[in-house]
C-alpha positions in Angstrom: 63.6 -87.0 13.5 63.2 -88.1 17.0 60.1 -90.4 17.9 59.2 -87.2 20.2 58.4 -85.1 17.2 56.7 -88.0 15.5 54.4 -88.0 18.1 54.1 -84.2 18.0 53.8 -84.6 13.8 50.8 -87.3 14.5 48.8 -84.7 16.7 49.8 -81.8 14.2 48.2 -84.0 11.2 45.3 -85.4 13.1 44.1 -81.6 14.1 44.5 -80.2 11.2 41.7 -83.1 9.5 39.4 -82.2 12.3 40.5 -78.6 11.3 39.8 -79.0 7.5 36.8 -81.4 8.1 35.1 -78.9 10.4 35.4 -75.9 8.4 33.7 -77.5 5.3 31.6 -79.4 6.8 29.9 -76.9 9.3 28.9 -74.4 6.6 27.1 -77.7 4.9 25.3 -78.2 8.5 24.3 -74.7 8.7 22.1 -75.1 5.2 19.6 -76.9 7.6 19.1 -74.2 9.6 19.5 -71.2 7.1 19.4 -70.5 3.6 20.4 -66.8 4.7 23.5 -66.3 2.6 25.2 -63.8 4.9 24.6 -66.5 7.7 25.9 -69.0 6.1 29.2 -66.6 4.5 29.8 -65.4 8.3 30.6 -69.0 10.0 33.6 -68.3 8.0 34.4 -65.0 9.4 33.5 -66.4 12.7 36.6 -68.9 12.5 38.9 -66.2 11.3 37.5 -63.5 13.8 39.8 -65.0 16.6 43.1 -64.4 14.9 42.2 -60.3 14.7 41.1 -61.0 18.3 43.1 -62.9 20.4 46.4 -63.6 18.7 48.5 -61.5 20.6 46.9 -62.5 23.9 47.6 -66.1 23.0 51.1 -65.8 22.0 51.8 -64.6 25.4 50.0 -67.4 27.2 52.1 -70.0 25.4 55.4 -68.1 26.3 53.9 -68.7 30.1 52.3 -72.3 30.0 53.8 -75.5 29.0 53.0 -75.5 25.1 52.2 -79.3 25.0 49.8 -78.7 27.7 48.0 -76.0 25.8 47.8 -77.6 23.1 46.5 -80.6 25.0 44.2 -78.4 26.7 43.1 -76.3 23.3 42.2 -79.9 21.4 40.4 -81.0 25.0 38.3 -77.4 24.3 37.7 -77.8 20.6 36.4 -81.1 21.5 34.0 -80.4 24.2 32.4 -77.7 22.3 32.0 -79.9 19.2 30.4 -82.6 21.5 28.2 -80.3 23.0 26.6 -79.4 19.9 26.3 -82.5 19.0 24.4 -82.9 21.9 21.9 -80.6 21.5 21.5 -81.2 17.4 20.7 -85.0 18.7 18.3 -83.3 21.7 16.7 -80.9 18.9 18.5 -78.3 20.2 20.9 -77.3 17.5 20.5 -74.1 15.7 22.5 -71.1 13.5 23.9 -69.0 16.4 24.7 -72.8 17.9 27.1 -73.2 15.4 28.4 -69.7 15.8 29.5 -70.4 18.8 31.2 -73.1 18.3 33.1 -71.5 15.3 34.2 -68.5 17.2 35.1 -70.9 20.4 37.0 -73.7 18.0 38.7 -70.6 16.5 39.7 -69.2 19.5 41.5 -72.6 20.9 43.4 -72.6 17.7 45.1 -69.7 18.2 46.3 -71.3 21.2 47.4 -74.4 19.4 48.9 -73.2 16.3 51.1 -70.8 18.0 52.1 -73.2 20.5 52.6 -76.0 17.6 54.4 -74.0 15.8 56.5 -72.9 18.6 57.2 -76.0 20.2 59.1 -77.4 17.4 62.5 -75.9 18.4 62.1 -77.7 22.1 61.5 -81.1 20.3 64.3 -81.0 17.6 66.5 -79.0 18.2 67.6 -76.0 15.5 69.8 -77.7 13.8 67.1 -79.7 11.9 64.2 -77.1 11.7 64.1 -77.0 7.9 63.2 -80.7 8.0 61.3 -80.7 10.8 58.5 -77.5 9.5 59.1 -79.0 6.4 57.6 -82.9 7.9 54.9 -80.6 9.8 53.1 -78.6 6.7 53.3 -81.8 4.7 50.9 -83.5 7.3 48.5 -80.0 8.1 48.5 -79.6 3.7 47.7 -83.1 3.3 45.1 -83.2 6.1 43.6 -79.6 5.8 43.4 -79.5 1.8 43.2 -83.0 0.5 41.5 -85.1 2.7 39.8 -82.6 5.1 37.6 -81.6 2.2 36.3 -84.6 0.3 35.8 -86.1 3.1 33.3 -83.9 5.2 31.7 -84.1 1.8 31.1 -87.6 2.5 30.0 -86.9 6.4 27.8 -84.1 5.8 26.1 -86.2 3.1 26.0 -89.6 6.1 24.0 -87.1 8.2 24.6 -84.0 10.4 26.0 -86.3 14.0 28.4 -87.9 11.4 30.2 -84.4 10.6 30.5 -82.8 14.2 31.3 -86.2 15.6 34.2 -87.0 13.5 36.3 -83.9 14.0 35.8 -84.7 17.8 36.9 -88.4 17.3 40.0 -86.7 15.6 41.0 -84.3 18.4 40.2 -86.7 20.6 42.8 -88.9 18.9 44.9 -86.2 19.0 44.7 -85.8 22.5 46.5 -89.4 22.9 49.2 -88.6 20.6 50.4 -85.6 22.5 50.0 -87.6 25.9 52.8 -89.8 24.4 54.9 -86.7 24.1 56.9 -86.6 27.3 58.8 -83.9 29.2 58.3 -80.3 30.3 58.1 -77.7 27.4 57.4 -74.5 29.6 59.8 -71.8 29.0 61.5 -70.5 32.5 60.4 -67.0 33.5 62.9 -64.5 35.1 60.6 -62.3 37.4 56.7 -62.4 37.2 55.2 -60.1 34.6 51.4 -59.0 33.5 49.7 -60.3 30.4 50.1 -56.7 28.8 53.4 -56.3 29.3 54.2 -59.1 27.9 52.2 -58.6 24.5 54.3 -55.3 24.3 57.4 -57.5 24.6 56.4 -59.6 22.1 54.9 -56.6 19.8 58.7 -54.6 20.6 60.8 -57.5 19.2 59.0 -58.0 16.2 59.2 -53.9 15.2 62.6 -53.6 16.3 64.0 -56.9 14.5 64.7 -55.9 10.7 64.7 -59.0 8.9 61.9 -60.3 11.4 59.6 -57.2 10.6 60.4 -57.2 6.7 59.3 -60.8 7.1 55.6 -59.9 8.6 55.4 -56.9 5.9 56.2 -58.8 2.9 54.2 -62.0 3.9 51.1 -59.9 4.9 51.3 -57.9 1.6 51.6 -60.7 -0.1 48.4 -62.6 1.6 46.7 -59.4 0.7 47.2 -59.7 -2.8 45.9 -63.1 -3.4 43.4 -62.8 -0.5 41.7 -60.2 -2.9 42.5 -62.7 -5.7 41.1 -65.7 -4.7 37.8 -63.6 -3.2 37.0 -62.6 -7.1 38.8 -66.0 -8.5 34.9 -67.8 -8.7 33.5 -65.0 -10.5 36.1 -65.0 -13.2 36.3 -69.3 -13.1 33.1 -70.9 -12.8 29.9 -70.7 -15.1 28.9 -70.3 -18.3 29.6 -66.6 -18.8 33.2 -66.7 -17.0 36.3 -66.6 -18.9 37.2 -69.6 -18.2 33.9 -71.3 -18.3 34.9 -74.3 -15.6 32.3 -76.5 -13.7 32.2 -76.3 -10.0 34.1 -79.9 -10.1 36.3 -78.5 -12.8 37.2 -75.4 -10.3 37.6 -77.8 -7.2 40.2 -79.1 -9.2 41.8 -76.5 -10.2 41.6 -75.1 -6.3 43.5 -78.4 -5.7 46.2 -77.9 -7.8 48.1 -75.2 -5.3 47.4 -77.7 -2.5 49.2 -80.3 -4.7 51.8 -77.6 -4.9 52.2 -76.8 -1.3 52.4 -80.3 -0.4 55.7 -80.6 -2.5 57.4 -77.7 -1.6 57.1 -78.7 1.9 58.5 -82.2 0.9 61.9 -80.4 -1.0 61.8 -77.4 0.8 64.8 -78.7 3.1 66.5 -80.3 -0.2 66.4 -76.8 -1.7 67.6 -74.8 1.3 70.6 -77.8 1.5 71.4 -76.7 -2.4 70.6 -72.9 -2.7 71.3 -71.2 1.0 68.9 -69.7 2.9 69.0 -66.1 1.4 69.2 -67.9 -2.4 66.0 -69.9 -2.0 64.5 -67.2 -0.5 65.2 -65.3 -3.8 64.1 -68.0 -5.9 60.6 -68.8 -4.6 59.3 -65.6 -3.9 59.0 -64.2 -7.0 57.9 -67.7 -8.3 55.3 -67.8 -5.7 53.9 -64.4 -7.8 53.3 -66.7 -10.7 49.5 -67.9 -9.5 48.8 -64.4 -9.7 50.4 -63.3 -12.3 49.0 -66.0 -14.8 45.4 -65.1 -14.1 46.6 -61.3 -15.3 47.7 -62.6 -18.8 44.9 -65.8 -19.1 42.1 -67.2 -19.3 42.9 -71.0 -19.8 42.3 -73.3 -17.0 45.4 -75.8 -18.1 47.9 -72.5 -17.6 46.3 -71.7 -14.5 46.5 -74.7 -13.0 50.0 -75.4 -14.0 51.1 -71.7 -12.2 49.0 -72.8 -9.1 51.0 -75.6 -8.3 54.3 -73.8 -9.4 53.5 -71.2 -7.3 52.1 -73.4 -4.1 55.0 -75.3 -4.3 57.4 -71.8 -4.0 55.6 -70.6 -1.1 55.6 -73.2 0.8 59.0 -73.8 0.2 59.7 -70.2 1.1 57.1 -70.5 4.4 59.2 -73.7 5.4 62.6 -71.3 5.1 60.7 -68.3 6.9 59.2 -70.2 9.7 62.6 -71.9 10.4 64.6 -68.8 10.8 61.9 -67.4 12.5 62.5 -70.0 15.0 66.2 -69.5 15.1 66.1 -65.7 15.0 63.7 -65.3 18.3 64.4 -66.1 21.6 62.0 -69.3 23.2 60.9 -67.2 25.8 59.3 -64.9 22.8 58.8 -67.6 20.5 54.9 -68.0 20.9 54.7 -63.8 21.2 56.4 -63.5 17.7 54.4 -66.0 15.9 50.8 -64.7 17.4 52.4 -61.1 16.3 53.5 -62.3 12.5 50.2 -64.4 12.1 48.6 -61.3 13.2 49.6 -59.5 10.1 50.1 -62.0 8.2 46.3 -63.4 8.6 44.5 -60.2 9.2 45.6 -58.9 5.5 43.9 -61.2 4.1 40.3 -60.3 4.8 41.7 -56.8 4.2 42.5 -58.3 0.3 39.3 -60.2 -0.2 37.5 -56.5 0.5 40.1 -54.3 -1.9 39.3 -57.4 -4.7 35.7 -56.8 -4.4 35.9 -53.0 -4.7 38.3 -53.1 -7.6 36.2 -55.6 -9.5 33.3 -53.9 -9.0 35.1 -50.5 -10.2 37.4 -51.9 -12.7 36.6 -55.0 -13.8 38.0 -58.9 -12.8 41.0 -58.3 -14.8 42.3 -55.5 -12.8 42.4 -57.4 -10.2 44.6 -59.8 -11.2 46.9 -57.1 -12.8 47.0 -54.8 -9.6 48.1 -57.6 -7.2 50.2 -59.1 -9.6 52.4 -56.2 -9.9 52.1 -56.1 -5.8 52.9 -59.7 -5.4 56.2 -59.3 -7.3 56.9 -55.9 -5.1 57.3 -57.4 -2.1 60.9 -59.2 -3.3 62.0 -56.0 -3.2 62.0 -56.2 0.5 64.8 -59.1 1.0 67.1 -56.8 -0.1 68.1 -56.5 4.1 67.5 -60.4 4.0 71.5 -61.4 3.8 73.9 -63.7 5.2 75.8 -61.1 7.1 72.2 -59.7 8.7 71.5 -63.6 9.4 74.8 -64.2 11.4 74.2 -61.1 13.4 70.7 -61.5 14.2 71.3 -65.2 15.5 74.6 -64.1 17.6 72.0 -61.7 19.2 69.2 -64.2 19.7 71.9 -66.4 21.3 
């Protein structure tokens, strides 16, 4: 890796602790205005209502601007917002629908910066080492975002309410630096001058008419349906006295953090097993693994089993999201590059809150079990769509994108 994508790796890590701080942390801020759970519930939303929104428009702004400079400019935005507030909380201004706004605001700039993170990467290394490099980059957003984003607005929120939004501002603001360091020009030549529209359609017309790009989208957004609705229900059936598995909140924490210990290694061997198995062979391998968080909860009650799937199966999707995300890359053109991943997060993101709903319904109809049972059985379905995911569909998809 060159001291380019280091750079690019530092910013990547140092947003996604502001990232992981600020979405814990703000809910715990909120309690001080509200004790109105639906209030408190919808800062959530809030964040995630931007990616339903305003993916596809932001893919297509990446494709036109310089992607370090909008991500520059995206962590300059997060920033000011989060300063402001904390401007008016110091003032005595600071309320609920404050802290809205910021949420749907912050949410909004990341669309801008994840897609053009994730779409810069090709510029800085080069396709040849794409595995390594996404592999690198979800080690540092897993590490920041799950394990130390986390504990650690714990510790701000409990230091006082300036501590939490000032430290994810410090962060970006850190950030910022890093990608100054970052040299060059990463804007994508344009042919001929195009509108906005026209060139979410382009994006929108690739991704349908690309096979192994579209089964991609389908089977990763099935899949986040199916533990979106698990993972909605999982408290219900984990935590207390009367749940089957009778955990503390600490004791569930934990086991929450055993997926996130997971992820983190898959994205550290995800390259290593891509090196040994082929693309199409790991591929084959961790999908069905990932299937095993789900699955276990289906057949189990005991927290030990559970936690032991979790990180089995956070460690296969990540090494199959590392494998995904690189062909991805070397599958799409660059001048569609940002339109294809605001187009796969799109479906990819939107199922989930679509799978938190169906969990609650079937719970509510059926019981916790079903649940589980129901998106086990659809968790292990979607392998069936890699069966146009071959070598010989590869090769001919990356002569075209040439």
């Amino acid at each position: 890796m060159n001291s380019v994508f280091w750079r690019l790796w530092s910013a990547a890590g140092l947003s996604s602790l502001a990232d992981g701080v600020l979405k814990v942390a703000l809910p715990m801020v909120a309690v001080g205005y509200t004790r109105e759970p639906a209030l408190i519930a919808g800062l959530a939303f809030a964040f995630s209502l931007p990616w339903l929104l305003f993916a596809l428009p932001a893919g297509a702004l990446v494709d036109r601007l310089d992607r370090r400079r909008a991500m520059l400019a995206a962590n300059l935005v997060r920033g000011g917002l989060l300063a402001g507030i904390t401007v008016l909380t110091v003032v005595g201004g600071g309320s609920i629908w404050a802290l809205y706004v910021a949420a749907v605001g912050v949410g909004c700039a990341e669309t801008i910066y994840d897609t053009a993170a994730q779409s810069i990467v090709p510029q800085v290394v080069g396709r040849e080492q794409l595995a390594r490099a996404n592999g690198r980059m979800f080690a540092a957003e897993q590490t920041a975002n799950e394990f130390a984003g986390p504990p650690l607005a714990g510790v701000l929120a409990a230091a006082g309410v300036v501590a939490a939004l000032v430290t994810p501002v410090a962060l970006w603001a850190v950030a910022v630096a890093a990608l100054l360091l970052v040299r060059g020009s990463y804007r994508i030549p344009r042919e001929k001058p195009t509108t906005l529209r026209a060139d979410i359609a382009e994006g929108l017309r690739f991704l349908v008419r690309h096979k192994v790009l579209r089964t991609f989208s389908v089977m990763v957004g099935t899949f986040n349906f199916a533990t979106g609705a698990t993972f909605a229900v999982l408290v219900l059936y984990a935590v207390g006295p009367g749940s089957a598995m009778g955990l503390s909140a600490p004791a569930f924490g934990l086991l929450m953090a055993t997926s996130a210990a997971g992820g983190l290694t898959g994205s550290l061997v995800a390259e290593a097993v891509e090196r040994r198995l082929g693309r199409v062979r790991a591929l084959w391998v961790s999908w069905p693994v990932g299937g095993i968080g789900v699955a276990a909860l289906a057949v189990t009650a005991n927290p030990y089993v559970a936690g032991a799937a979790f990180f089995v199966s956070g460690a296969a999707i990540l090494v199959s999201n590392v494998v995904m995300v690189s062909l991805r890359q070397q599958l799409t053109p660059d001048r569609l590059l940002g339109r294809l991943n605001s187009s796969h997060r799109l479906v990819a993101w939107g199922t989930k809150s679509l799978g938190a709903l169906a969990g609650g319904v079937i719970a509510e109809v059926f019981g916790l079990r079903a649940v589980f049972v129901v998106m086990a059985v659809l968790a292990f379905a979607v392998v069936a769509g890699l069966r146009v995911v071959t070598e010989d569909a590869l090769g001919q998809s990356e002569c075209v994108s040439a």
